[in-house]
C-alpha positions in Angstrom: 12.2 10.9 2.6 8.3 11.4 2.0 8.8 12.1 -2.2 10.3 8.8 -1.7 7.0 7.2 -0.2 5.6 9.0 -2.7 7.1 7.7 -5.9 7.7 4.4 -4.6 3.5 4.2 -3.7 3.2 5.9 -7.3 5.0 3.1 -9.0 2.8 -0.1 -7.1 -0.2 2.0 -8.1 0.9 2.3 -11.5 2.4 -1.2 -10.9 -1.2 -2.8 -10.5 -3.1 -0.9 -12.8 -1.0 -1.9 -15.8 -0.7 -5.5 -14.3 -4.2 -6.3 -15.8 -3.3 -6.8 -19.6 -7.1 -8.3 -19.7 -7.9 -4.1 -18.9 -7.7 -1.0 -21.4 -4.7 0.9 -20.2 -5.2 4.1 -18.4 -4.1 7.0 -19.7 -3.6 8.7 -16.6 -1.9 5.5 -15.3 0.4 5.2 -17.8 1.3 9.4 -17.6 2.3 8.9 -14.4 4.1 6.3 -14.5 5.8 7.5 -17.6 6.0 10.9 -16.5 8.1 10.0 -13.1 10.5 8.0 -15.0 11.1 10.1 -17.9 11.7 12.8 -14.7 14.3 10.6 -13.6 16.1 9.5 -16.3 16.4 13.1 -17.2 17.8 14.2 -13.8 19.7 11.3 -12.9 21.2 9.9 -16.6 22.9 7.2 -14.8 19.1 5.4 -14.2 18.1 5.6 -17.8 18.8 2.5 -18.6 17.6 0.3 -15.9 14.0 3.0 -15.8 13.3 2.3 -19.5 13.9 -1.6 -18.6 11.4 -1.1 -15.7 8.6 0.7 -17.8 9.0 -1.6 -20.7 7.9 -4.4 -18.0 5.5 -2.3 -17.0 3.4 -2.2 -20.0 4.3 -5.5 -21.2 1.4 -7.2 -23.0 -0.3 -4.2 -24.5 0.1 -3.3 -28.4 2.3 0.1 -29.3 -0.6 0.5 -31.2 -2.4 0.5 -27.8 -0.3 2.4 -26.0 0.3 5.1 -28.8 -3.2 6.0 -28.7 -3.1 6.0 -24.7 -0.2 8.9 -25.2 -2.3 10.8 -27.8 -5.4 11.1 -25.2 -6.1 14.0 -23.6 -6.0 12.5 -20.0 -2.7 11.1 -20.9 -1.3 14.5 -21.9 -2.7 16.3 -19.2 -1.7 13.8 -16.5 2.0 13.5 -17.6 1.8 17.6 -17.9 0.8 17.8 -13.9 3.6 15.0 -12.9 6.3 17.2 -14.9 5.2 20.4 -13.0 4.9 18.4 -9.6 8.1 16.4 -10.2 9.9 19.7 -10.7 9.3 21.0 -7.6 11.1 18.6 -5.4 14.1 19.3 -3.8 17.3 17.8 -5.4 18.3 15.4 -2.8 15.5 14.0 -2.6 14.2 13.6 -5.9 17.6 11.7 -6.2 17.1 9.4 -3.4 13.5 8.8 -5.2 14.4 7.9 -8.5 17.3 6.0 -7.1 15.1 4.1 -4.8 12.6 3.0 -7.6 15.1 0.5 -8.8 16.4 -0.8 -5.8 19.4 1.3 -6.0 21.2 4.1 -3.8 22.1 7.5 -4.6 
């Protein structure tokens, strides 16, 4: 139940900071956010879909020349490294509730 708080609190952080298109993007931002759902889809194929739907909204308004050079960054890398290694750590049941409860959904 608390990696739930977790990665739902992750995603209205990440939620916000992306929300200001007048901003430059975060790199560390967008590696957690991409990091957590790339986690997901990965361990629960049957989100996939409906997670790539949720980050394209979530970086809607910035260029993929923007956001390619956001993913090249060191920060980026480094971030998205650390929520990998975190994310991998969680217990199954969990993790699955977590991911599942990002989109509204359950396990």
């Amino acid at each position: 139940m608390k990696l739930q708080h977790v990665l739902c609190l992750c995603a209205c952080i990440v939620s916000a900071g992306l929300a200001r298109a007048d901003q430059p993007i975060n790199g560390s931002t967008l590696a957690t956010m991409q990091g957590t759902i790339d986690f997901c889809a990965r361990m629960y194929p049957d989100t996939a879909t409906s997670l790539e739907q949720f980050a394209k909204l979530l970086v809607k308004g910035f260029t993929e020349e923007e956001l390619e050079k956001v993913r090249m960054s060191d920060e980026y890398t480094a971030t998205y490294a650390q929520v990998d290694k975190d994310l991998r750590k969680t217990h199954s049941d969990a993790a699955k509730e977590a991911c599942h409860g990002m989109l509204g959904r359950r396990p």
